[in-house]
Steps between C-alpha positions, in 0.01 A plus 500: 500500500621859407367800668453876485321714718169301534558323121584153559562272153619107519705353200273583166282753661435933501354639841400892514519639874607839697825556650458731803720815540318715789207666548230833368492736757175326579636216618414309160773224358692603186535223325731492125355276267727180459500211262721158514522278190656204620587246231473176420896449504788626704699794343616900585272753672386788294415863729288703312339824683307788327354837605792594739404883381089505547471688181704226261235284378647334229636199737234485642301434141797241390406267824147536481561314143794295554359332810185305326701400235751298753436123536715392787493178333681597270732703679841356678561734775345784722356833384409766819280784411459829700222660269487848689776609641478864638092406650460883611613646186309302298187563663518842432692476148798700636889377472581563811390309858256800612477334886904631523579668098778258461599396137466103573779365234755754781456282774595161420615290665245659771461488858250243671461779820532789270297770275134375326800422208688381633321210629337444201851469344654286758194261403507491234902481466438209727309297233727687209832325647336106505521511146814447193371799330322775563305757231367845663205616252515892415381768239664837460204648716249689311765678264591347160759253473651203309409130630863400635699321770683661793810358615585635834756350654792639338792380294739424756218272710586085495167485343531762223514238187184269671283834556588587111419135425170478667411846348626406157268162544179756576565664161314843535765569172695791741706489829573779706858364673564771796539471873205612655402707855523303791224307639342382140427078515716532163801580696418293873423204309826472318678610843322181644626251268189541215507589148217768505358732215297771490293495175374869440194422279442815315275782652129596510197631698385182561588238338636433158421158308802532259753511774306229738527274219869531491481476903338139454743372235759578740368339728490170255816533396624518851300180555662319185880609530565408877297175459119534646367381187621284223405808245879620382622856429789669322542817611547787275736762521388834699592855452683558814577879616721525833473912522184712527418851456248708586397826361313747626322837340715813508137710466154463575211387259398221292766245374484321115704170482761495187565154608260151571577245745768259398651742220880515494627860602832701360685693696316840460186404328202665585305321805236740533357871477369739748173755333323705692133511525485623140717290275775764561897280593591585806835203568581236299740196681772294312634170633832491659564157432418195250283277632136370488191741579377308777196677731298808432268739759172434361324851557580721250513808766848594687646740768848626481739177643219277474597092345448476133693189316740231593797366258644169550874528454802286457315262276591173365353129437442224755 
């Protein structure tokens, strides 16, 4: 028998349950929605988690159609799924925990005695670190981005090449390889021992079919590599950028786009214009760097300083 929370799955069975991080302020049980798929045959443990920031959705849309199309018995190994993350957020379709307006994907690996996140991370950490491999399901919040992989751990980490592996085996077709902040899963996993990834499917209000699609594939793929399934895959080779820059608007007003998602950038090309309220140029920004135009703001409107564009730099094939 393999538990989670209240989910409790023997060999070639899927249980749903709760697993129970604290309390409303009326007393009531919070419970995250868990799943086990236990299969039929021995094998790795798959982690997969979703919603960590309440107002990326995507995840959550890749497990609520991954999940009935798993048949433990034809599954060697153990898949654990947190569905909901960041409860609080989510409730209230905000990215951060409102109960103590934490960023959840900061506190890992969390603190069993310590803020509303950081119990819910040491919980869930708890369940993260029983498995072989762990995937962390995010979107690029509500602005526009491209459906990639986040690498987190750094280059010099022991588990550098398996973290590229696992998210060259998810295949969103782009990898962001940079260290990230402290206290993401991407980077405590790894420090624990785990190949973890942090797949960044695109960005939307909402949800967005095209890039939950890709989520689910992933998934599969996942599945088939490391041996869960006797489906194969060849993975193909991503566009991996190990630099990032962001721009932001040197004036206020509307911004127009001279570039799309995905496009290859120059040095100096155009990225995007700044009009006033009539048509009439006010800036216009040029990239510092090759690279690949990576995430957008999607309102139009901007202050002085405000976040505009991201450029993925130092690019090459993985």
């Amino acid at each position: 028998m393999t538990s989670l929370g209240t989910a409790t799955a023997a060999p070639g069975e899927i249980d749903t349950g709760r697993l129970f991080v604290g309390e409303t302020r009326d007393g009531t049980e919070v419970g995250l929605p868990v799943a086990v798929v236990n299969g039929a045959d021995s094998g790795k443990t798959l982690y997969v988690q979703a919603a960590s920031d309440g107002d990326e959705l995507n995840g959550v849309g890749v497990i609520q159609r991954l999940v009935p199309q798993l048949d433990p018995d034809e599954i060697a190994g153990t898949i654990l799924i947190v569905g909901i993350v960041n409860y609080h957020a989510f409730q209230v379709a905000e990215h951060r925990n409102p109960v103590d307006d934490t960023k959840m994907n900061r506190t890992y690996p969390g603190d069993e005695r310590g803020t509303s996140s950081e119990r819910i991370a040491a919980a869930t950490f708890d369940a993260a670190t029983r498995a072989d491999l762990i995937l962390d399901l995010h979107q690029g919040s509500t602005s526009r981005m491209i459906d990639e992989c986040r690498v987190r751990c750094g280059p010099r980490h022991r588990l550098h090449e398996e973290c590229l592996e696992l998210a060259k085996v998810f295949g969103c077709g782009y990898i962001l390889d940079q260290k990230g902040p402290d206290g993401q899963l991407a980077r405590a996993g790894p420090d624990d021992g785990i190949p973890t990834i942090d797949p960044e499917l695109g960005g939307c209000v909402g949800w967005d079919e095209t890039s939950i699609e890709i989520g689910v594939q992933g998934v599969q793929n996942v599945l088939a590599y490391y041996g869960f399934t006797d489906e194969t895959h060849v993975p193909d080779p991503q566009t991996r950028a190990s630099g990032f820059e962001q721009y932001g608007a040197p004036a206020g007003g509307l911004v127009s786009f001279e570039k799309d998602l995905g496009d290859r950038v120059s040095r100096n090309d155009t990225l995007f214009e700044i009009t006033d309220v009539f048509g009439q140029p006010k800036a216009e920004v040029t990239a510092d760097s090759q690279g690949v135009f990576w995430r957008t703001r999607r309102l139009p409107q901007v202050a002085t300083g405000e976040y505009v564009c991201s450029v993925g730099t130092d690019v090459d094939s993985y």
